[in-house]
C-alpha positions in Angstrom: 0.0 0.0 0.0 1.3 3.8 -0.9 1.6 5.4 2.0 0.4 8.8 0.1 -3.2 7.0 0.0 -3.5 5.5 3.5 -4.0 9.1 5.1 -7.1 9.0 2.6 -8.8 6.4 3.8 -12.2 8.0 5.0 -15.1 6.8 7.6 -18.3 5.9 5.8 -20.3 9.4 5.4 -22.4 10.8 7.7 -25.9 9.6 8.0 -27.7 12.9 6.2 -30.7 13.0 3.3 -30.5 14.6 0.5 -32.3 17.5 1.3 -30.0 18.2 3.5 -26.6 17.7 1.8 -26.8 21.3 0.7 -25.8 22.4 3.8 -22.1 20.7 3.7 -20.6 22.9 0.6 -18.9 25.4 3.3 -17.6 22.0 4.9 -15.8 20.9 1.6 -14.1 24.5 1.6 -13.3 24.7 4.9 -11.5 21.1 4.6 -9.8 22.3 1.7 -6.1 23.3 2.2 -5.7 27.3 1.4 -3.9 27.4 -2.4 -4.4 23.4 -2.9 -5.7 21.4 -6.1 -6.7 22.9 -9.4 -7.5 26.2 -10.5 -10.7 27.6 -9.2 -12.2 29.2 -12.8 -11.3 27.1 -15.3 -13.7 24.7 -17.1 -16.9 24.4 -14.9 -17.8 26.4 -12.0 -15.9 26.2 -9.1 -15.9 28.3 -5.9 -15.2 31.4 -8.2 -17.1 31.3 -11.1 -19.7 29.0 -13.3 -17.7 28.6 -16.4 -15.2 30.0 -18.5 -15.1 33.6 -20.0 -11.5 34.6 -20.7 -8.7 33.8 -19.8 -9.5 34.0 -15.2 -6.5 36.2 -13.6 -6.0 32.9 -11.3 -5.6 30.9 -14.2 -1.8 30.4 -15.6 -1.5 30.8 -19.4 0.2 27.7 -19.9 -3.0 25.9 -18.3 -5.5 27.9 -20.6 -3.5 27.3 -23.5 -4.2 24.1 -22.8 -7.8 24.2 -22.0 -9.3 27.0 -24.2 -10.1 24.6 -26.8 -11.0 21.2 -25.3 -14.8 20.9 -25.4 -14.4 18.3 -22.5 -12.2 21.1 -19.8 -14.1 24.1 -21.1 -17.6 25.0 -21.3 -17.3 27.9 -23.5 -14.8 25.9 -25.6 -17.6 22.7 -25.9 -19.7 25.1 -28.2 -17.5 25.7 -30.6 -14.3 22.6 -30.5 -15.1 18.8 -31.5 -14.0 15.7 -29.8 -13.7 12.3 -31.2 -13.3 9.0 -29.6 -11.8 5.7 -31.4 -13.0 2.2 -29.7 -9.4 0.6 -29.8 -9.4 -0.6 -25.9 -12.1 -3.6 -25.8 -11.0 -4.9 -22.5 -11.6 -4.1 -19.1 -9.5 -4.8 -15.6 -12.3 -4.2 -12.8 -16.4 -4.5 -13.2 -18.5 -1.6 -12.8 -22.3 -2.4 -11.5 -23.4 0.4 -13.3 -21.2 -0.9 -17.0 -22.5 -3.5 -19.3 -20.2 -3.0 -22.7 -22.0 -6.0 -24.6 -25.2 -3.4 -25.5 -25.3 -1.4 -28.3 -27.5 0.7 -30.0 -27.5 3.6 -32.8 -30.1 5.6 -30.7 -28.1 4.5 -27.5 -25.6 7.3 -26.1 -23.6 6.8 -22.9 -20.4 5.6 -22.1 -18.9 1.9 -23.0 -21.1 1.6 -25.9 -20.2 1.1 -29.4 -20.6 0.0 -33.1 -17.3 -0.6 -34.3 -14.3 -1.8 -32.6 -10.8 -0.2 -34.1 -7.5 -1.7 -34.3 -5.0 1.4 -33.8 -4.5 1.8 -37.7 -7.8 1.7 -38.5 -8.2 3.8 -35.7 -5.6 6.3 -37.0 -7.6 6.3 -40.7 -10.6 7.3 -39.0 -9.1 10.3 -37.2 -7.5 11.6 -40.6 -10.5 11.3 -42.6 -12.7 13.1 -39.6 -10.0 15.8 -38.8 -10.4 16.3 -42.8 -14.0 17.0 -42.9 -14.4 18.6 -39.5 -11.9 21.1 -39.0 -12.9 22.4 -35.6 -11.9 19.1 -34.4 -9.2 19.6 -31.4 -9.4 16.5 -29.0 -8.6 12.5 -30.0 -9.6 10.6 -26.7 -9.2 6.8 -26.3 -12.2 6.1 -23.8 -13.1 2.4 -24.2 -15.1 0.2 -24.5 -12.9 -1.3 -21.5 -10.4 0.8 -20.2 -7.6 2.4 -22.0 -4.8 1.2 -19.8 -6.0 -2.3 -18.9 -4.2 -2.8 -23.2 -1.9 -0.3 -22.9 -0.3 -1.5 -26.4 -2.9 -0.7 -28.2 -4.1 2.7 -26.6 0.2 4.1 -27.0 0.7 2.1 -30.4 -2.4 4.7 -31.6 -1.4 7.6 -29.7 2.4 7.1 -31.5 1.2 7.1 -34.9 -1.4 10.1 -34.5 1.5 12.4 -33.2 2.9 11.7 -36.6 -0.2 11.9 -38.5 -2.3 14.2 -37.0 -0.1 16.6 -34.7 -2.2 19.8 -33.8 -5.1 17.3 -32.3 -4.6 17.0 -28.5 -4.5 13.5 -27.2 -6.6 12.2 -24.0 -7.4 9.3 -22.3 -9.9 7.9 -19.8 -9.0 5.4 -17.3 -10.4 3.7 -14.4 -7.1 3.9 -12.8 -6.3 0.7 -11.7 -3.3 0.2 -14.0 -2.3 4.0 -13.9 0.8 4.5 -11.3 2.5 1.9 -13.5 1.8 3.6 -16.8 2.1 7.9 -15.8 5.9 8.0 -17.6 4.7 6.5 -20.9 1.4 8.8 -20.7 4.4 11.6 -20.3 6.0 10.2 -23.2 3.2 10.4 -26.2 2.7 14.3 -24.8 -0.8 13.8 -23.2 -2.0 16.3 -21.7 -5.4 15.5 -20.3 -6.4 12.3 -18.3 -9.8 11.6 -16.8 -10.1 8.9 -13.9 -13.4 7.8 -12.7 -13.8 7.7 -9.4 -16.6 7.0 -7.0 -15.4 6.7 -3.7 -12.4 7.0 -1.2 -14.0 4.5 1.4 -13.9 0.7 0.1 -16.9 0.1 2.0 -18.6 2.1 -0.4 -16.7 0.6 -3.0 -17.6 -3.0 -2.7 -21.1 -1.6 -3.3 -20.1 -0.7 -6.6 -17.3 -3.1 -8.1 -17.9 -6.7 -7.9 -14.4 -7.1 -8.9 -11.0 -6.0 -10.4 -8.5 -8.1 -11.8 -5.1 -7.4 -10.7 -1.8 -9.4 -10.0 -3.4 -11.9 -12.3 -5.8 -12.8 -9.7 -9.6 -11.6 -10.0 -10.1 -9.9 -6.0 -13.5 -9.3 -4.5 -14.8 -7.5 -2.1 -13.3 -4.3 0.3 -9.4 -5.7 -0.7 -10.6 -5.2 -4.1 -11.9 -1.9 -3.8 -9.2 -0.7 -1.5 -6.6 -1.6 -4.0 -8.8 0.0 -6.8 -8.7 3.4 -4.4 -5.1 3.0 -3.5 -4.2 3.0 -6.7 -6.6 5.7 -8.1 -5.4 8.3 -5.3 -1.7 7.5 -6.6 -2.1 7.8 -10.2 -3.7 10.9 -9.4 -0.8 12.3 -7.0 1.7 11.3 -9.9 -0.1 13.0 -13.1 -0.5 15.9 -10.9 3.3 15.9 -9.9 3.8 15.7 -13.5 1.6 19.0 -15.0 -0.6 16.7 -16.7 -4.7 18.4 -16.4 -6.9 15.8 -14.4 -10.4 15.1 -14.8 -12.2 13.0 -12.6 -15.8 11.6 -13.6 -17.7 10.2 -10.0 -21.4 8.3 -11.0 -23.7 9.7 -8.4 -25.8 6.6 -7.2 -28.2 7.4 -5.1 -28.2 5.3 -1.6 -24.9 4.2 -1.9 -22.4 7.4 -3.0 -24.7 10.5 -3.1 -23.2 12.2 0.1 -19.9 10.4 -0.4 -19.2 12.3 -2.8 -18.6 15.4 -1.2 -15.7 13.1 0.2 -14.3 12.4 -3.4 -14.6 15.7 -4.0 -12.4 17.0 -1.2 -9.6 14.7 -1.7 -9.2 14.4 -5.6 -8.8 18.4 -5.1 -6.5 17.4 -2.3 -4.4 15.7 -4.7 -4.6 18.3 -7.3 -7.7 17.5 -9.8 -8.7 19.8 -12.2 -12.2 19.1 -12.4 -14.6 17.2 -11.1 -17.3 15.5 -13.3 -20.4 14.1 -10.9 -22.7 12.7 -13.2 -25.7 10.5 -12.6 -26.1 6.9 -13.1 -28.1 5.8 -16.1 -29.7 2.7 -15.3 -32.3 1.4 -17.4 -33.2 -2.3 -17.3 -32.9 -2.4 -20.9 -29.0 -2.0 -20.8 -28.8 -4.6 -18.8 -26.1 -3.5 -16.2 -26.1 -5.3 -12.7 -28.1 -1.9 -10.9 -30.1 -2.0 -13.9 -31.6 -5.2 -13.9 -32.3 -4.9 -10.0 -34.4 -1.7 -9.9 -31.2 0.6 -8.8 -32.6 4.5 -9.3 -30.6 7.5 -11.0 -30.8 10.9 -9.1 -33.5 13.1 -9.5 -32.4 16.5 -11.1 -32.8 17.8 -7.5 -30.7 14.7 -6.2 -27.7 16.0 -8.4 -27.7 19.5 -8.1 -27.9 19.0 -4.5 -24.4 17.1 -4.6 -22.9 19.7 -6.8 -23.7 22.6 -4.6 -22.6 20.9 -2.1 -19.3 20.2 -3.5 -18.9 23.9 -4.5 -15.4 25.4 -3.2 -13.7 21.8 -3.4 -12.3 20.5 -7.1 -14.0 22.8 -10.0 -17.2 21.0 -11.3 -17.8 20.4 -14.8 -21.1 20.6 -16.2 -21.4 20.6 -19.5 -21.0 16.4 -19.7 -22.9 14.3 -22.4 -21.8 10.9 -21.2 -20.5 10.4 -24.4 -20.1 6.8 -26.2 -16.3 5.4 -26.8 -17.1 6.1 -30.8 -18.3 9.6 -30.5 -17.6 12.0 -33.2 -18.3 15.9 -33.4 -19.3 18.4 -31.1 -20.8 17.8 -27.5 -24.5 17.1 -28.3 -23.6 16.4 -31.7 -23.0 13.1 -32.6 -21.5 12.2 -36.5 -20.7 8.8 -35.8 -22.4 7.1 -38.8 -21.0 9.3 -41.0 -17.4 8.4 -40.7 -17.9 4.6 -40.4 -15.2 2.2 -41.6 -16.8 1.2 -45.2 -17.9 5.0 -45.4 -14.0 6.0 -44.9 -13.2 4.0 -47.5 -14.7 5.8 -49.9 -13.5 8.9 -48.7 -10.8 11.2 -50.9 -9.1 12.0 -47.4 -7.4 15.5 -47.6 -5.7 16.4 -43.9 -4.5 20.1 -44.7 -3.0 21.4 -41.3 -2.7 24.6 -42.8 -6.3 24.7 -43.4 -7.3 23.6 -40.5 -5.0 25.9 -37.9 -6.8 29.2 -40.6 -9.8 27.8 -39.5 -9.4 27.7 -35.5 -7.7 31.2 -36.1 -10.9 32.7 -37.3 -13.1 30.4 -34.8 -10.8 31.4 -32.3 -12.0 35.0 -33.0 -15.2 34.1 -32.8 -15.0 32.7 -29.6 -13.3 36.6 -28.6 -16.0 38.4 -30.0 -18.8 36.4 -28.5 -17.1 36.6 -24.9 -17.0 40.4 -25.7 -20.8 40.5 -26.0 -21.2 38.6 -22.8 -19.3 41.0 -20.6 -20.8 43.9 -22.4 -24.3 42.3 -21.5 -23.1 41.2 -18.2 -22.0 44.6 -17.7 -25.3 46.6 -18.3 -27.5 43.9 -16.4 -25.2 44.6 -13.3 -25.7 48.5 -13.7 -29.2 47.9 -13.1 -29.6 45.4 -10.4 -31.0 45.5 -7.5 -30.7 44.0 -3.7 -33.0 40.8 -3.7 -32.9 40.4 -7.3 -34.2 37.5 -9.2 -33.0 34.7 -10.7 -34.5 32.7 -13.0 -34.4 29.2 -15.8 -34.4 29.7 -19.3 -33.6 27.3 -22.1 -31.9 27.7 -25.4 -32.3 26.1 -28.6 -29.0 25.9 -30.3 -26.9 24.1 -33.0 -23.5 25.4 -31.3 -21.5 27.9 -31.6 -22.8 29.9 -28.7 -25.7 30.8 -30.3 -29.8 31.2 -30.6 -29.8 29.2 -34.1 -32.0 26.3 -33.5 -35.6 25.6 -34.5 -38.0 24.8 -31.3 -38.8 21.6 -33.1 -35.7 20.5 -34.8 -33.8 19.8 -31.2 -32.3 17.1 -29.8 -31.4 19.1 -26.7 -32.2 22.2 -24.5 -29.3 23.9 -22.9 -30.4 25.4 -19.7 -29.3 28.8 -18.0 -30.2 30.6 -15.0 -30.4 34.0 -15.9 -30.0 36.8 -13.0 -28.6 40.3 -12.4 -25.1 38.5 -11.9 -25.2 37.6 -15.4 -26.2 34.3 -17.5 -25.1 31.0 -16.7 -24.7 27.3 -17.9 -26.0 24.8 -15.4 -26.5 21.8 -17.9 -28.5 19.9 -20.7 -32.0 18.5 -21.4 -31.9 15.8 -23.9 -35.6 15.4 -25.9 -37.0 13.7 -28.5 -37.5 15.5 -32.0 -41.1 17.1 -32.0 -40.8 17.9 -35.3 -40.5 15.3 -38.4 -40.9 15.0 -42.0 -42.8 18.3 -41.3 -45.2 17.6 -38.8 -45.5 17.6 -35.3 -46.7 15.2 -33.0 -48.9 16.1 -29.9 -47.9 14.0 -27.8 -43.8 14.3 -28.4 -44.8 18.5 -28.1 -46.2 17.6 -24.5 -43.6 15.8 -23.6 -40.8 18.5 -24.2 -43.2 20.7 -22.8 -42.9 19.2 -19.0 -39.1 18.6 -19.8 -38.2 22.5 -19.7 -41.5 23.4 -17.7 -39.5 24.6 -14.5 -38.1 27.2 -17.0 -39.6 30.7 -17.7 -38.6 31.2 -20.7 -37.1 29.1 -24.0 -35.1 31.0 -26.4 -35.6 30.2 -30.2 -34.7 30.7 -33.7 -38.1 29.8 -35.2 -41.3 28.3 -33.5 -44.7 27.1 -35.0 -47.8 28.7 -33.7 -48.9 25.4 -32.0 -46.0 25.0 -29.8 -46.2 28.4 -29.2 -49.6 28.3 -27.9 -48.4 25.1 -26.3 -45.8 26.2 -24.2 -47.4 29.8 -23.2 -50.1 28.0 -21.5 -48.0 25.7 -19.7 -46.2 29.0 -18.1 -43.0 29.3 -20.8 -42.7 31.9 -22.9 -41.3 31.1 -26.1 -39.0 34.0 -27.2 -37.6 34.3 -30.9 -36.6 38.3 -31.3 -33.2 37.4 -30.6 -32.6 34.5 -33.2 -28.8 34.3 -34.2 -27.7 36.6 -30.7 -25.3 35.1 -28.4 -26.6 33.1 -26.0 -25.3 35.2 -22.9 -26.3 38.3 -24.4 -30.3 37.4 -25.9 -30.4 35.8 -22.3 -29.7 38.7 -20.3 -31.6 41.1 -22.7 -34.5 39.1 -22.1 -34.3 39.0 -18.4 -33.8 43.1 -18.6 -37.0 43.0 -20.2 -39.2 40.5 -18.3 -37.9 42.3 -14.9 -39.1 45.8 -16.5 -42.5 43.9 -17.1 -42.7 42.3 -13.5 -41.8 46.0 -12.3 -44.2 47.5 -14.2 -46.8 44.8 -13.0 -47.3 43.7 -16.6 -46.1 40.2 -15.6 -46.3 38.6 -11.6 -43.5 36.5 -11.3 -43.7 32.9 -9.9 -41.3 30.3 -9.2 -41.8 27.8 -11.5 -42.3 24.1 -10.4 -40.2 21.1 -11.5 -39.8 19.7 -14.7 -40.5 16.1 -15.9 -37.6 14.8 -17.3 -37.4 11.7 -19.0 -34.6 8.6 -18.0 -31.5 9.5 -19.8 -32.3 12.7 -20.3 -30.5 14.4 -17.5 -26.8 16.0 -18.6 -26.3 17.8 -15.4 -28.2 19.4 -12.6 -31.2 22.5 -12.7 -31.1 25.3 -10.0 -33.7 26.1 -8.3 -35.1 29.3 -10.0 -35.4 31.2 -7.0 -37.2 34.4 -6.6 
């Protein structure tokens, strides 16, 4: 055993509910050593801020360099950068109640699942021909279907060749961490940058609850020795990739009844040990899939249930938000998923053209972009502080968008809301809302439209490029006002315009403003928690 992990071996949590939990975010930041861990404004919303806008005067400018265009470690970055994931690690060291990588699905999105598995050169042809025809592509991770590490071979034998082929693409990986301590120089060696380690707990109690078993020391271990080897050697890996500059990113599964509180525990000692952010994200666990907590009638948090846990974890590690639980074969932007256009028989077909000039001219004028929009959100931000008031409001509003930061999407050609709560300190990203498409083929179905309806229905307001006068009607009497003045804005900026407005017309009791209730949100559709829209 490391002796840098036994100091971390924590009591099981305190007996609280969730309604309280809360009420613990000072206790993470009191815990917290003064100056420790990662760097407070970077990529979610940590004790300092809720998400990136510029570069944060506690921020060093070798870390943002390295952050200011991964869609995973930035949330302004996500609208704007793509990711892409190639399946080239099939096998898997430890068992995860929560992970069954036998499923898979075209509809299906969440991690582990996948339609083709890669060997590295095909993997490598796959990059090229995507980097090719998506040019805003910045980030090559390796995230399964197993674990990257637990085949090392084949995760660094594809990492070798695409620092030859492809070398303005920033490599990543994602690792459960069992195999990590022994494998931190090599990750050194292939120049990567970013490594994300799930873990869900610092107390093998806890963990025995959620891994049946790891294989390690060619033996298969049960039990608390398994999981207290599993944390061991997660809190070491950690320590070393830290020691080493390398950006953490640590993804905990927020089971309710086993972990929930727990994780304020995780929280505290991943920032400890110098995590950049933290990723709590909540368990998906239809029966369908077929998972161990699946198949025995194991919940996923409630949107309530999560935020709760992220609040309280505010002031430890920075929190990410912005999370899509992405599949190993994922291709495009967050949200956005290309997949079956860049399939194996499809690349074959391909004329592939990788123009590195081309595609740095590109970034450079996204890049600029990026500037201008962050201009108009501290020029917004600016005015709605000049007129706010003690007590003010806060409320939800979501946003129908195809990316780039802006109001551009049609109410009924989404896949996803992105929620904000909107208030005199400005406009701010707090997560996702998956739906289905209410609009097909050119019509729309009635029962679809009710059920987006009660998925944004704790909102006051859903901002739009277009909208029918059906859903219109729709969501007005339901208590949402759908808002398309400010198609094509900036998100931050038509957000805080509107709120200017709807306080003038609560002021000028036009309007009585109501907290709004909470939404109905359908399994699987939950990216990351709501606020409570208080008054």
């Amino acid at each position: 055993m490391e002796d840098s992990a036994n100091h971390s071996m924590l009591p099981s949590t305190a007996c609280i509910g969730i309604g309280q939990i809360t009420r613990l975010g000072s206790t993470v930041e009191a815990l917290a050593p003064p100056g420790g861990g990662c760097c407070p404004r970077s990529g979610g919303d940590g004790q300092s801020g809720r998400g990136s806008s510029g570069i944060p005067d506690d921020l060093p400018t070798e870390v943002w360099e390295k952050i200011k265009n991964h869609p995973c470690y930035s949330e302004e970055a996500h609208r704007h950068y793509a990711r892409m994931h190639v399946a080239v690690a099939p096998a898997c060291n430890i068992q995860c109640n929560y992970c069954n990588r036998k499923y898979d699905c075209s509809n299906e999105s969440r991690p582990g699942v996948v339609s083709e598995k890669l060997t590295p050169e095909q993997a490598v042809k796959k990059v090229v021909a995507v980097a090719g025809r998506i040019p805003q592509l910045t980030v090559l991770g390796i995230a399964g279907p197993g674990d990257s590490l637990a085949d090392a071979k084949k995760t660094f034998d594809t990492f070798r060749m695409l620092r030859e082929r492809t070398p303005d693409i920033r490599l990543c990986l994602s690792t459960n961490g069992l195999a990590l301590p022994d494998l931190v120089d090599e990750i050194c060696e292939h120049n990567i940058d970013h490594v994300t380690i799930t873990i869900n707990m610092v107390d093998p109690v806890i963990g025995e609850k959620i891994y049946p078993w790891i294989f390690w020391g060619h033996r298969r271990l049960t039990g608390k020795e398994a999981a207290r080897i599993l944390h061991e050697r997660q809190m070491r890996g950690l320590e070393m990739l830290t020691a080493r500059g390398v950006l953490t990113k640590i993804n905990s599964v927020l089971i309710p009844g086993i972990n929930d509180e727990h994780l304020i525990e995780v929280n505290r000692e991943v920032k400890r040990r110098g995590a950049f952010l933290h990723n709590i994200m909540p368990l998906i666990s239809q029966p369908e899939h077929g998972t161990y907590f699946g198949l025995r009638g194991q919940r996923g948090p409630t949107a309530r249930e999560l935020k709760a846990v992220q609040e309280a974890c505010m002031g430890g590690t920075n929190l990410m938000r912005h999370c899509r639980q992405c599949r190993a074969d994922a291709v495009g932007l967050l949200g956005e998923d290309r997949r079956e256009e860049f399939t194996l028989d499809r690349i074959d077909h391909m004329e592939v053209d990788y123009d590195l000039d081309g595609r740095r001219e590109f970034q450079r004028r996204l890049e600029a972009e990026v500037d201008m929009q962050r201009g108009a959100k501290q020029e917004a931000l600016a005015f709605a502080q000049a007129r706010a008031v003690e007590g003010d409001m806060k409320v939800l509003i979501a946003v129908a968008t195809k990316g780039r930061g802006r109001v551009n999407a049609h109410f009924g050609h989404v896949s996803e809301f992105q929620i904000f709560e909107v208030g005199a300190a400005g406009a701010f990203f707090v997560g996702h809302r998956r739906v289905d498409l209410y609009c097909q083929g050119g019509y729309g179905d009635d029962e679809g439209l009710l059920q987006l309806t009660r998925a944004i229905s704790d909102c006051h307001a859903v901002l739009v490029a277009k909208i029918g006068a059906c859903p219109r009607k729709e969501l007005s009497r339901a208590g949402v006002e759908p808002v398309d003045q400010y198609a094509g804005e900036f998100i931050e900026k038509a957000a805080l315009a509107w709120f200017a407005d709807y306080r003038s017309r609560v002021a000028g009791g036009v309007i009585v403003h109501a907290q709004r209730g909470e939404a109905t949100i359908p399994p699987g559709a939950l990216m990351a928690a709501t606020v409570d829209a208080a008054a």
